[in-house]
DSSP file (Angstrom, degrees, kcal/mol; ACC not computed):
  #  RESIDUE AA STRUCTURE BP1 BP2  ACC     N-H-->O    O-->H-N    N-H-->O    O-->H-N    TCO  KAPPA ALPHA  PHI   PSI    X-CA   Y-CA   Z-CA
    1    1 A X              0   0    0      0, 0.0     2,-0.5     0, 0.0     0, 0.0   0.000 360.0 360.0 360.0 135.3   49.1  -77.6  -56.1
    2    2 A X        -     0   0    0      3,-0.0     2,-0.4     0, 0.0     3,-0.1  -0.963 360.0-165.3-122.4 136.9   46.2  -75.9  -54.5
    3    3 A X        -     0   0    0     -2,-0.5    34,-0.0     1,-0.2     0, 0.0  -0.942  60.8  -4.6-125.0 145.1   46.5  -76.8  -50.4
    4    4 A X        -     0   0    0     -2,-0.4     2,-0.4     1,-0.2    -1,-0.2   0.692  64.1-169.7  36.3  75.4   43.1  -76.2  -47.8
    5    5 A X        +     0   0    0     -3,-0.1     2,-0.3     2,-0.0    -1,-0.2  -0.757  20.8 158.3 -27.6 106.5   40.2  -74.5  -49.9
    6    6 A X        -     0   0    0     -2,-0.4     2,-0.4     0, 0.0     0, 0.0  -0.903  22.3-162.6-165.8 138.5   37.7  -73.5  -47.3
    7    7 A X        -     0   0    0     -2,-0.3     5,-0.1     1,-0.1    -2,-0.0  -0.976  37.5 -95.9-143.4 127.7   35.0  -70.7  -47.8
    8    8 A X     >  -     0   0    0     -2,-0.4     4,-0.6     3,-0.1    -1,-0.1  -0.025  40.8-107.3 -30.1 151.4   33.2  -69.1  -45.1
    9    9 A X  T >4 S+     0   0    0      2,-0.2     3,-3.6     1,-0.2    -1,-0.1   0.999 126.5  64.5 -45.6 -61.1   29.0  -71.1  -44.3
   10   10 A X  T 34 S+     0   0    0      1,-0.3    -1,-0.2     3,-0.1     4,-0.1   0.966 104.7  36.2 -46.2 -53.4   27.9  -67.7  -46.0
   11   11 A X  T >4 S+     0   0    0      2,-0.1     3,-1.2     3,-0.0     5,-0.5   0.822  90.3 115.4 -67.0  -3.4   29.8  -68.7  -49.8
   12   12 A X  T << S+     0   0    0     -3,-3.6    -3,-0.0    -4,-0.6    -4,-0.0  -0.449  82.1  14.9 -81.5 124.6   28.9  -72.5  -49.6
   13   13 A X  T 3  S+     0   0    0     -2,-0.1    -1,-0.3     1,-0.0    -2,-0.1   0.535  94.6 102.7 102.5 -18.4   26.7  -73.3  -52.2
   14   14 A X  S <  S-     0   0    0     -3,-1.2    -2,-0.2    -4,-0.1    -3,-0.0   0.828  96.7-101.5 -87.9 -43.4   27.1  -70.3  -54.3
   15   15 A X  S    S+     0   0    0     -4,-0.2     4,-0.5     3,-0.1    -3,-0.1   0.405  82.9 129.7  71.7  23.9   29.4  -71.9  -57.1
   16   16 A X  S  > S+     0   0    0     -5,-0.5     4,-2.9     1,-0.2     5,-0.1   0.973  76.5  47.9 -70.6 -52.3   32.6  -70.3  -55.6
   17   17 A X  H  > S+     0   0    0      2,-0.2     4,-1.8    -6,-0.2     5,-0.3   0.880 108.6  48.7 -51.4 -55.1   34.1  -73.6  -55.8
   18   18 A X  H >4 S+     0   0    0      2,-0.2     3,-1.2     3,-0.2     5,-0.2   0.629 113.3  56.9 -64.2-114.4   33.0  -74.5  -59.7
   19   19 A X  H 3> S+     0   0    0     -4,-0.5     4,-0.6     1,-0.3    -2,-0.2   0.052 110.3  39.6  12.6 -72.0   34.5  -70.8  -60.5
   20   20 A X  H >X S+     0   0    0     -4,-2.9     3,-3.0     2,-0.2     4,-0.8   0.896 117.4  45.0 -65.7 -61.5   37.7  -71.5  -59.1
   21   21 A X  H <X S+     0   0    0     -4,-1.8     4,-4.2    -3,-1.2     5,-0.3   0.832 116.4  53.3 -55.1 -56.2   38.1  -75.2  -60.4
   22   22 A X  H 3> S+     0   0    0     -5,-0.3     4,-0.6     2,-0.2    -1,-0.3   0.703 105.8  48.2 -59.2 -25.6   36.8  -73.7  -63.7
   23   23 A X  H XX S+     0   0    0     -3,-3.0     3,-3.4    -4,-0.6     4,-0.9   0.796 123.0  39.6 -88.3 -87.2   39.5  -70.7  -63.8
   24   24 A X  H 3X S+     0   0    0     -4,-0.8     4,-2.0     1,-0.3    -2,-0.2   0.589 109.6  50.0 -24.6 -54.9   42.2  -73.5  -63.1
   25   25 A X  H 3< S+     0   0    0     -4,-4.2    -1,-0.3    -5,-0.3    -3,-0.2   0.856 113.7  49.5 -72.1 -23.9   41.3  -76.6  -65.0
   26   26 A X  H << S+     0   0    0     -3,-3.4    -1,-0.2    -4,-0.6    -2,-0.2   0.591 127.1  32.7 -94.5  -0.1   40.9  -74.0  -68.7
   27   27 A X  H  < S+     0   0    0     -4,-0.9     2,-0.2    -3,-0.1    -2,-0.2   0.698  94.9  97.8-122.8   3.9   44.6  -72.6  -67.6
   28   28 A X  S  < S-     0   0    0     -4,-2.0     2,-1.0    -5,-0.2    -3,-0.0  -0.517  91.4 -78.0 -88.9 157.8   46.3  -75.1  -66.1
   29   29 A X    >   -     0   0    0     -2,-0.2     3,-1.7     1,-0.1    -1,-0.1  -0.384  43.1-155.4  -7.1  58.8   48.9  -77.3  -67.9
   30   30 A X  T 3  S+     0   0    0     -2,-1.0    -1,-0.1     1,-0.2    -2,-0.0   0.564  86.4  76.1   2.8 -38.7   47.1  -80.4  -70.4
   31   31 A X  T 3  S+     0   0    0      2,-0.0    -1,-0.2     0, 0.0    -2,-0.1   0.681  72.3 119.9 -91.3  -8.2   49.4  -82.3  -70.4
   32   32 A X    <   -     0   0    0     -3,-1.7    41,-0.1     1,-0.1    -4,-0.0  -0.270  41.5-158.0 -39.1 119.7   48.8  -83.5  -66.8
   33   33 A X        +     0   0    0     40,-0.1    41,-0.2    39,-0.1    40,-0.2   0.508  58.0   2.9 -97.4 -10.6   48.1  -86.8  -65.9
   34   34 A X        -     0   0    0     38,-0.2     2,-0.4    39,-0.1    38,-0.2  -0.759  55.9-133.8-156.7-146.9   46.8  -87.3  -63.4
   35   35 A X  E     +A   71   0A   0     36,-1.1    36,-1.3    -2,-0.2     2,-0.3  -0.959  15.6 178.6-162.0 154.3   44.9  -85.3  -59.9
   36   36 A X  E     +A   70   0A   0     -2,-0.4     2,-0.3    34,-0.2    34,-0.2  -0.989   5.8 165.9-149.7 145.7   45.3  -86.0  -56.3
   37   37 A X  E     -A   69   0A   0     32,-2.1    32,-1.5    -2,-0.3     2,-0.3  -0.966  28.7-133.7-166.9 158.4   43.4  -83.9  -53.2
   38   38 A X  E     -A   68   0A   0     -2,-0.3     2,-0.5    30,-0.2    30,-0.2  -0.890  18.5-167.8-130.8 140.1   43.2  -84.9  -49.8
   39   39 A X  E     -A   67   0A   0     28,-0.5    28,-1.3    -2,-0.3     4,-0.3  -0.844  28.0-115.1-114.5  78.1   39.4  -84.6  -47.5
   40   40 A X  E >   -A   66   0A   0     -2,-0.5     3,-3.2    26,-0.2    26,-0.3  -0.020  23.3-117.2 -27.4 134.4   39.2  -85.0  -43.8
   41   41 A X  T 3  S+     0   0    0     24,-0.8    -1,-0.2     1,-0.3    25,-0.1   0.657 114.6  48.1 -35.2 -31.5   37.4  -87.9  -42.6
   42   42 A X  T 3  S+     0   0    0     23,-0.4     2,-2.0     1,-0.1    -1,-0.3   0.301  92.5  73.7 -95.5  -1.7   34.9  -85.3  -41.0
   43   43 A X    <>  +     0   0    0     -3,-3.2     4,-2.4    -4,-0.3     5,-0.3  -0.511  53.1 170.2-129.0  81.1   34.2  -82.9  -43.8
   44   44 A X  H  >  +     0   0    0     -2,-2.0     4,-0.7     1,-0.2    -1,-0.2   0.676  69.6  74.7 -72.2   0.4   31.8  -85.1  -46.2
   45   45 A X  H  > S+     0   0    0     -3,-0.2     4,-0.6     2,-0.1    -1,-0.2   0.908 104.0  35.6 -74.0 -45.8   31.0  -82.0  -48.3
   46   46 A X  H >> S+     0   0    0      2,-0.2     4,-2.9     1,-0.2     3,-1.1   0.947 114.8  58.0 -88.8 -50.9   34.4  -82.2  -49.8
   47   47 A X  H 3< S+     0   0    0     -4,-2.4     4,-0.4    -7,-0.3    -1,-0.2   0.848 109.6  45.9  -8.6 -55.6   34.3  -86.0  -49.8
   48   48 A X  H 3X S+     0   0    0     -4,-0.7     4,-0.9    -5,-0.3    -1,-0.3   0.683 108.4  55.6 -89.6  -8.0   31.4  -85.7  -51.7
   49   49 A X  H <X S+     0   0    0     -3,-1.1     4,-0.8    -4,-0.6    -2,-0.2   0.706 104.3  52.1 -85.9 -31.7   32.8  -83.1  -54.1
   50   50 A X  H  <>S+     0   0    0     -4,-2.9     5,-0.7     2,-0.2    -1,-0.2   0.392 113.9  45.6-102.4   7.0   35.8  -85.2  -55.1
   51   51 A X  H >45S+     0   0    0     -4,-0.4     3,-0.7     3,-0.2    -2,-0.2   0.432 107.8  54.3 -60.6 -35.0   33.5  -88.1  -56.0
   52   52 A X  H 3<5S+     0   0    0     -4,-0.9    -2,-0.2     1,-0.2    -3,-0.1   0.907 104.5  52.2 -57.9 -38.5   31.5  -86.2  -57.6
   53   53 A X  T 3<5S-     0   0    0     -4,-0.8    -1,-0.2     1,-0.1    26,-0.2   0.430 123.8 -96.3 -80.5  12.8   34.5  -84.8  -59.9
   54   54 A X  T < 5S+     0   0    0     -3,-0.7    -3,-0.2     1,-0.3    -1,-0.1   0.464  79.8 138.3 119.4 -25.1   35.5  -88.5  -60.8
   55   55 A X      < -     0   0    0     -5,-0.7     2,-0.4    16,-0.1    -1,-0.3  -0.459  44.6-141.2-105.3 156.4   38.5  -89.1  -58.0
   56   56 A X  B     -B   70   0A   0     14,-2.5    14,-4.0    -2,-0.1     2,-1.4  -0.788  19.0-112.2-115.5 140.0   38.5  -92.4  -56.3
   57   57 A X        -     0   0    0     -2,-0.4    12,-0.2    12,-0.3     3,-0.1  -0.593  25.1-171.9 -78.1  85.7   39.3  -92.7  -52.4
   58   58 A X        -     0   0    0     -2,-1.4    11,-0.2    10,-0.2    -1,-0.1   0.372  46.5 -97.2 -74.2  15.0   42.4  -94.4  -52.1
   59   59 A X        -     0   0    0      9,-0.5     9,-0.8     5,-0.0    -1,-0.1  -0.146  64.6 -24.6 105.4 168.8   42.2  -94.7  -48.1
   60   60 A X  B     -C   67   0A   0      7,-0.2     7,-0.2     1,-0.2     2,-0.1   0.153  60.1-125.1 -70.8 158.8   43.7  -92.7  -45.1
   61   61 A X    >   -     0   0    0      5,-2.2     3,-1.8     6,-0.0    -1,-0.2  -0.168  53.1 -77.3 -94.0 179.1   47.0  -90.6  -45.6
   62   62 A X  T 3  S+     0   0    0      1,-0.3    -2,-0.1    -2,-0.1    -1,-0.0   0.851 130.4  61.7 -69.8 -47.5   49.6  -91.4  -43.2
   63   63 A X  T 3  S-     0   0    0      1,-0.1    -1,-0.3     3,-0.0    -3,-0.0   0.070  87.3-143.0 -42.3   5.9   47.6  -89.3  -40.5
   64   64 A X  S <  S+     0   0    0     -3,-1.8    -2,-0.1     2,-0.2     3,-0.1   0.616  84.0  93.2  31.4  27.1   44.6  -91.2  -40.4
   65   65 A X  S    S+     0   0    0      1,-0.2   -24,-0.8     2,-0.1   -23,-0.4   0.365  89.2  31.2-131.8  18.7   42.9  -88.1  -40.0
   66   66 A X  E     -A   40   0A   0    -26,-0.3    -5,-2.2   -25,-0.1   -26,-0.2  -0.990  68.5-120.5-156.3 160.4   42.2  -87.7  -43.8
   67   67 A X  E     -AC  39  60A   0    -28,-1.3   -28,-0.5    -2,-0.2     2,-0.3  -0.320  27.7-131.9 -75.1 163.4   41.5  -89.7  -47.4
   68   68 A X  E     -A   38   0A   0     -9,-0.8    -9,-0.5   -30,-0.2     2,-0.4  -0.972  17.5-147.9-137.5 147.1   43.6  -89.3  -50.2
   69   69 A X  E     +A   37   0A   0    -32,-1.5   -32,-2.1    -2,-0.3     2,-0.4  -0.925  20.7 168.0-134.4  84.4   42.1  -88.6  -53.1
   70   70 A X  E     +AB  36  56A   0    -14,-4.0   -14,-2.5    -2,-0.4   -34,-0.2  -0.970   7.8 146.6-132.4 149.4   43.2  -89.6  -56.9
   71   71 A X  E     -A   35   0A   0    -36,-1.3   -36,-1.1    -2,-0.4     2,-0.4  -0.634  47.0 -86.3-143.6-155.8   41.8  -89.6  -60.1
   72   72 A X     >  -     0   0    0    -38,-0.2     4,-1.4    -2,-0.2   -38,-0.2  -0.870  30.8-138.2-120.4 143.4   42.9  -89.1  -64.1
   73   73 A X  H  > S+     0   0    0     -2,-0.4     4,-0.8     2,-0.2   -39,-0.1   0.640  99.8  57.0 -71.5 -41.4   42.9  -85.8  -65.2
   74   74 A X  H >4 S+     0   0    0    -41,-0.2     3,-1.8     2,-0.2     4,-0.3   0.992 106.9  54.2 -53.4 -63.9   41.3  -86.3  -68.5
   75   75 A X  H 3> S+     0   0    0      1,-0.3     4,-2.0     2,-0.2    -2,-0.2   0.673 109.4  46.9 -37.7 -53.3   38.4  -87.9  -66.6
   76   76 A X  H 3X S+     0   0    0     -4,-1.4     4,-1.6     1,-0.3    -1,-0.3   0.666 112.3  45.6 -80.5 -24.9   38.1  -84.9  -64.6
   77   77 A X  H <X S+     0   0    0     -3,-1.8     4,-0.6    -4,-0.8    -1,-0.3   0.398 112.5  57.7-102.1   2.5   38.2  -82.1  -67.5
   78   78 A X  H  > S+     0   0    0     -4,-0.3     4,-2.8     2,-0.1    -2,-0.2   0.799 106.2  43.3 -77.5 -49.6   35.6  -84.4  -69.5
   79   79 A X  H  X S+     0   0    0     -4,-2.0     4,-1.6     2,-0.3     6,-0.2   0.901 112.8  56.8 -80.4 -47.6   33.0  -84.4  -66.8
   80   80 A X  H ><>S+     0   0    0     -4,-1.6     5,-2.1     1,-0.2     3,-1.3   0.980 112.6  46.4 -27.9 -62.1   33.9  -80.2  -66.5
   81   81 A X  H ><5S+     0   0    0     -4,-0.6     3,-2.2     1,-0.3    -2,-0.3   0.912 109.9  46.2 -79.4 -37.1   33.0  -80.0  -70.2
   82   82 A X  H 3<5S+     0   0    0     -4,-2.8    -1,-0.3     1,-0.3    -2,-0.1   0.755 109.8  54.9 -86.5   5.0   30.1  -81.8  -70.3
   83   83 A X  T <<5S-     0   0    0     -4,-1.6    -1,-0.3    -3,-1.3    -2,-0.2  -0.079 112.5-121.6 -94.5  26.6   28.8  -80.1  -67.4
   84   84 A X  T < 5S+     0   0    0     -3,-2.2    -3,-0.2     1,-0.2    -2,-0.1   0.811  76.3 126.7  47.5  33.5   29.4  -76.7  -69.3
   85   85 A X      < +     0   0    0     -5,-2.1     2,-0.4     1,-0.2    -4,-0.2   0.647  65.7  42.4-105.1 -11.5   31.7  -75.5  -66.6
   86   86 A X              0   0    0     -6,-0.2    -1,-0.2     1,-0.1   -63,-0.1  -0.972 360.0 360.0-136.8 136.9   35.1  -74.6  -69.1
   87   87 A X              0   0    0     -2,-0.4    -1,-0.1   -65,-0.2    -2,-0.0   0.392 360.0 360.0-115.1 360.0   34.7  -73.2  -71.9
């Protein structure tokens, strides 16, 4: 479980984010089935980041003051590799 990712204006944009995703996804566990991560309603950069990776918005968390997030895990280390991000 990785909880509240957030990098300073100045890293945004750099590929800090693929880096890290990239160290995780070539060490983490295979056998995984699935992925979940959660977006505030307000921060469409990350919104758009966890569409981008595949994950479908399955509607507000219990706090209505964010999505939750889920997608398949394969899905998500298929679209890594063909974007050359794990090697």
């Amino acid at each position: 479980m990785m909880e509240e990712i957030q990098f300073k204006p100045e890293y945004q944009g750099k590929g800090v984010f693929r880096e890290l995703y990239g160290f995780v996804l070539k060490n983490i566990n295979k056998d995984l089935k699935f992925i979940k991560a959660n977006a505030s309603i307000n921060n469409h950069k990350s919104i758009g980041i966890l569409e981008k990776f595949g994950l479908s918005n399955m509607g507000l968390n219990k706090n209505g003051r964010s999505y939750h997030f889920k997608g398949d895990f394969d899905g998500l280390l298929e679209w890594y590799e063909s974007e050359n991000l794990v090697g």
